[in-house]
C-alpha positions in Angstrom: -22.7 -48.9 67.5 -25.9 -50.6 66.1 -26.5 -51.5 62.2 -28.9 -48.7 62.1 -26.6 -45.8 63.2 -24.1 -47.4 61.0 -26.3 -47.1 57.9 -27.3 -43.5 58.3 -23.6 -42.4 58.9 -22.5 -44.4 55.8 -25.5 -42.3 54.0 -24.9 -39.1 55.3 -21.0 -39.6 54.2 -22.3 -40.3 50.7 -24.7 -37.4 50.6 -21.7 -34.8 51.8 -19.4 -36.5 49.4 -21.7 -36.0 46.4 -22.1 -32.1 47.2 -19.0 -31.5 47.8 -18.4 -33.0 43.8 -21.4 -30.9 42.7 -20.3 -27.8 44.4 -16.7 -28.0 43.2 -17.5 -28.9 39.6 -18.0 -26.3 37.5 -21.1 -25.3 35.9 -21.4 -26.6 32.5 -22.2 -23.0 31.0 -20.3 -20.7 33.7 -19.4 -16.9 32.4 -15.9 -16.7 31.1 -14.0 -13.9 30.3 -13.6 -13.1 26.2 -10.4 -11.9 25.4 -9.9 -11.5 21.7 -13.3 -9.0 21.0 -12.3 -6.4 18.6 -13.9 -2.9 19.7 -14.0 -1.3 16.0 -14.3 2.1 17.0 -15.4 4.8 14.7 -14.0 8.5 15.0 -15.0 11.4 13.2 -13.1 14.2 12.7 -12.8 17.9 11.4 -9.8 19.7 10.5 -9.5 23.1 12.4 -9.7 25.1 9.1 -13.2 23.3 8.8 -12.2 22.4 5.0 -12.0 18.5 6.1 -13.9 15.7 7.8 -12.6 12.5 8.1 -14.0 8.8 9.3 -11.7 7.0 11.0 -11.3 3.5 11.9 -8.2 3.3 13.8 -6.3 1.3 16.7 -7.3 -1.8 14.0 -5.2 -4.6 12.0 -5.8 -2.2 8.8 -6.8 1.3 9.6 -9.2 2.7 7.0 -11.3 5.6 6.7 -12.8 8.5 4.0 -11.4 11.8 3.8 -14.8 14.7 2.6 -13.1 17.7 0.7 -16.1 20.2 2.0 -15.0 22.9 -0.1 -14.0 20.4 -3.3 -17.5 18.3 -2.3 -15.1 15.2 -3.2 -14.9 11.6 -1.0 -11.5 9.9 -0.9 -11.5 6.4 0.6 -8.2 5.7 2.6 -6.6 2.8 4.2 -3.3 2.4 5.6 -0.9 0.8 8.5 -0.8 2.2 12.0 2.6 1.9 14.4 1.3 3.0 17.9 -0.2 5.9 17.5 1.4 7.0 14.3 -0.9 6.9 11.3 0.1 6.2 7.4 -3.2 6.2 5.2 -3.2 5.8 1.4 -5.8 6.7 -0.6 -7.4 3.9 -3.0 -8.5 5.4 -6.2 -4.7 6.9 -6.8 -5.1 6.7 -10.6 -8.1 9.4 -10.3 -6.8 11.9 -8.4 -6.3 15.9 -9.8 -2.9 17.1 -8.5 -4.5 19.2 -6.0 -6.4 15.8 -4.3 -4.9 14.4 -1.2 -3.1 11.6 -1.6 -1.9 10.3 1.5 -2.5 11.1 5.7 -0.1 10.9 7.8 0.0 11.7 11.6 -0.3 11.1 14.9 -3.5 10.2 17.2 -4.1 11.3 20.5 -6.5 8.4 21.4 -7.7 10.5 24.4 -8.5 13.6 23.4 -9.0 12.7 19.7 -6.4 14.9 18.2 -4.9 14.0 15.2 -2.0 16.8 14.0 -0.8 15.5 10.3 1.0 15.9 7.2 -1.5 15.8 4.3 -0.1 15.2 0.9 -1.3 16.2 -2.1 -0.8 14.3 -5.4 1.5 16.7 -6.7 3.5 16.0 -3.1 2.8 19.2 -1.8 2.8 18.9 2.2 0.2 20.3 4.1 -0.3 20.7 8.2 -4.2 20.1 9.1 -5.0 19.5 12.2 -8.1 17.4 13.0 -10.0 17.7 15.9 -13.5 15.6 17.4 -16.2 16.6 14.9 -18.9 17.2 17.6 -17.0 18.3 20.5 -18.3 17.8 24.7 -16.7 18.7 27.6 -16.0 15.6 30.1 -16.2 13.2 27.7 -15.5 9.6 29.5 -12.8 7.9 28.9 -14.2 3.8 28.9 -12.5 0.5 27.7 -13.9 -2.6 28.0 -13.6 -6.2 30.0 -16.1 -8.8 27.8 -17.7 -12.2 29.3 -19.5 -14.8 27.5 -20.9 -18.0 27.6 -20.7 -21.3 25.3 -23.4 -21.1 22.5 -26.0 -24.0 22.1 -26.0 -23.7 18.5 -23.8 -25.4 15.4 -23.4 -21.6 14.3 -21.7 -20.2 17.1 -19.1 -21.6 19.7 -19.8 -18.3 22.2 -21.9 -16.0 22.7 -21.1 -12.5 24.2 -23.5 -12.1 27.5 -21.5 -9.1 29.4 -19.6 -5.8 29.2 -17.8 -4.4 31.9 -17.6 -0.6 31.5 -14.2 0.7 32.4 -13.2 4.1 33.8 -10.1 4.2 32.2 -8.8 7.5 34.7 -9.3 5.1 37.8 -9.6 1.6 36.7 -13.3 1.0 38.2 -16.2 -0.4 36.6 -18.4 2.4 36.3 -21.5 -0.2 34.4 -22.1 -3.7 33.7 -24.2 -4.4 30.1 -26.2 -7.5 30.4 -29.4 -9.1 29.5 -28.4 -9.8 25.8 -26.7 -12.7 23.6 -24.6 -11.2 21.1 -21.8 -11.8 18.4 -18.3 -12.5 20.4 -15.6 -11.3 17.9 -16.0 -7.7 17.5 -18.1 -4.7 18.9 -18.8 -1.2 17.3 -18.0 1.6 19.3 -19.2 5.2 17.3 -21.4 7.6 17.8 -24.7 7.0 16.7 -26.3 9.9 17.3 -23.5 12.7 16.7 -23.7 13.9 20.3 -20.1 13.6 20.7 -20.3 10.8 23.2 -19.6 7.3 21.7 -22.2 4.1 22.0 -22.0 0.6 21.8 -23.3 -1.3 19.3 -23.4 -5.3 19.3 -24.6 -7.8 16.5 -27.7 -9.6 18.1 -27.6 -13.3 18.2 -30.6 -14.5 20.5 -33.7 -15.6 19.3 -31.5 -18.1 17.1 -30.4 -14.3 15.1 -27.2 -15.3 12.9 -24.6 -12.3 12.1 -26.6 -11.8 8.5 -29.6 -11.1 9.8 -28.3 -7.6 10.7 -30.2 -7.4 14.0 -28.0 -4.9 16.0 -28.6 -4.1 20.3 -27.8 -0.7 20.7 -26.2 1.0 24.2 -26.8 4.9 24.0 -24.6 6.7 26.4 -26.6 9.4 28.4 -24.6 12.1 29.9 -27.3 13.0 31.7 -27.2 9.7 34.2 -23.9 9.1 32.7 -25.0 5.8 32.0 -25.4 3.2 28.7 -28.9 2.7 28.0 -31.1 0.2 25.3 -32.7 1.8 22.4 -35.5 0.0 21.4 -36.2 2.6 18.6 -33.0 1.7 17.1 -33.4 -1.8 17.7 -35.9 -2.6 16.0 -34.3 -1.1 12.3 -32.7 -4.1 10.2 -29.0 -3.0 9.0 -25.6 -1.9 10.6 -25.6 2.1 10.7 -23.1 3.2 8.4 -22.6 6.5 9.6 -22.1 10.0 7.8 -21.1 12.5 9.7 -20.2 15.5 7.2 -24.5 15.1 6.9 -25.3 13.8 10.3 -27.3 10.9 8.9 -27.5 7.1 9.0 -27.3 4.8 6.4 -28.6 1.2 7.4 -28.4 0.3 4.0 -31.2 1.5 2.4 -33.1 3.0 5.2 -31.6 6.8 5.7 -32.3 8.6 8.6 -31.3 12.3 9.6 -30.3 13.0 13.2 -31.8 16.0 14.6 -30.8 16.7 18.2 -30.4 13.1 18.7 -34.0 12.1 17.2 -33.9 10.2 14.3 -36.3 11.3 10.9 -36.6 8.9 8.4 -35.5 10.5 5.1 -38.1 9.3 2.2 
């Protein structure tokens, strides 16, 4: 074997050896999955006598909600403890309740269907049976949960960055759609619906553009039951303030901007 052949062997050797290290090291800012996002999911509910409606964060550390007396035109914020599906809400303002105010929830959650059979008590102690039910009811709802992927951040503010959903049919265990294109906040997303069609949407805090969590920039993913699909809403998008929803009214509060919902189009209330 002359020198020559030698030398392009010996070079070829150290070329294959030096992909084979790039190809097996990993990429400095690969997708990983996220596995401690919060999906704070709003429900909203009316009992079947139609005298209640009640906002409902549930399946959550501390469970918290308000309870509308329609007929009584009276608010009372609750927050309570949850043990599987059994719910114990307290009201807050105990001191200024009337004797006729409820007091306490307690019941159980069907976290499919959206049922919720409980006990309300009065503050005189008087037990009552209510049964709430989906506020704005559809047939074939979906039934989703969620698989989250992120990447590390390149900023001092934030160690990750959310950068994909995986849509999960919950009755078969398939992905029906994967969310991506955005750079959001990885802790926590807010699953409600936005637009009172009965379906629920996802709403993430926005953190490209160098964004922070107080800006109050928010991406929003409108479920269409039509394509059965999520789908970006620029409209919404481009409104500064998380939607603080109220049902009883079917507006949105973004925190100073109100808007009433109108067969899903948004009018800005002056």
């Amino acid at each position: 074997m002359n020198f020559k052949r030698l030398l392009s062997i010996a070079a070829l050797s150290v070329s294959c050896l030096s992909h084979a290290e790039e190809t097996s090291r990993p990429a400095l800012n690969s997708l990983k999955p996220l596995n401690n996002v919060r999906v704070s999911m709003q429900r909203m509910l009316k009992s079947t006598d139609e005298r209640y409606f009640l906002s409902i964060y549930a399946g959550i550390a501390q469970p918290h909600g308000t309870l509308y007396d329609l007929s009584e035109n009276k608010n009372i914020e609750l927050r309570g403890t949850q043990k599987g599906h059994d719910l114990d809400l307290k009201a807050l303002q105990i001191d200024s309740l009337e004797k006729h105010d409820i007091a306490q929830i307690m019941g159980n959650l069907n976290v499919n269907s959206g049922v919720l059979k409980s006990n309300l008590i009065d503050q005189a102690g008087t037990n009552h049976l209510v049964q709430f039910e989906p506020a704005f009811k559809v047939e074939n709802k979906p039934l989703f949960t969620f698989k989250f992927y992120g990447v590390k951040a390149d900023t001092e503010a934030q160690e990750q960055l959310l950068t994909r959903v995986d849509v999960i049919d919950k009755t078969n265990n398939t992905v029906a759609q994967t969310l991506t294109g955005f750079s959001a906040y990885p802790n926590s997303i807010g699953y409600l619906d936005i637009n009172f069609d009965g379906h629920y949407d996802v709403i993430l805090s926005d953190l490209s553009q160098d964004r922070k969590v107080t800006d109050k920039r928010y991406i929003y993913w409108m479920y269409n039951p039509k394509t059965t699909k999520y789908q970006r809403s620029p409209q919404l998008e481009k409104i500064v303030g998380f939607p603080k929803l109220q049902g009883e009214k079917q507006q949105i509060d973004f925190g100073g901007q109100r808007y009433q919902v109108n067969q899903g189009l948004l009018q800005k209330i002056e």
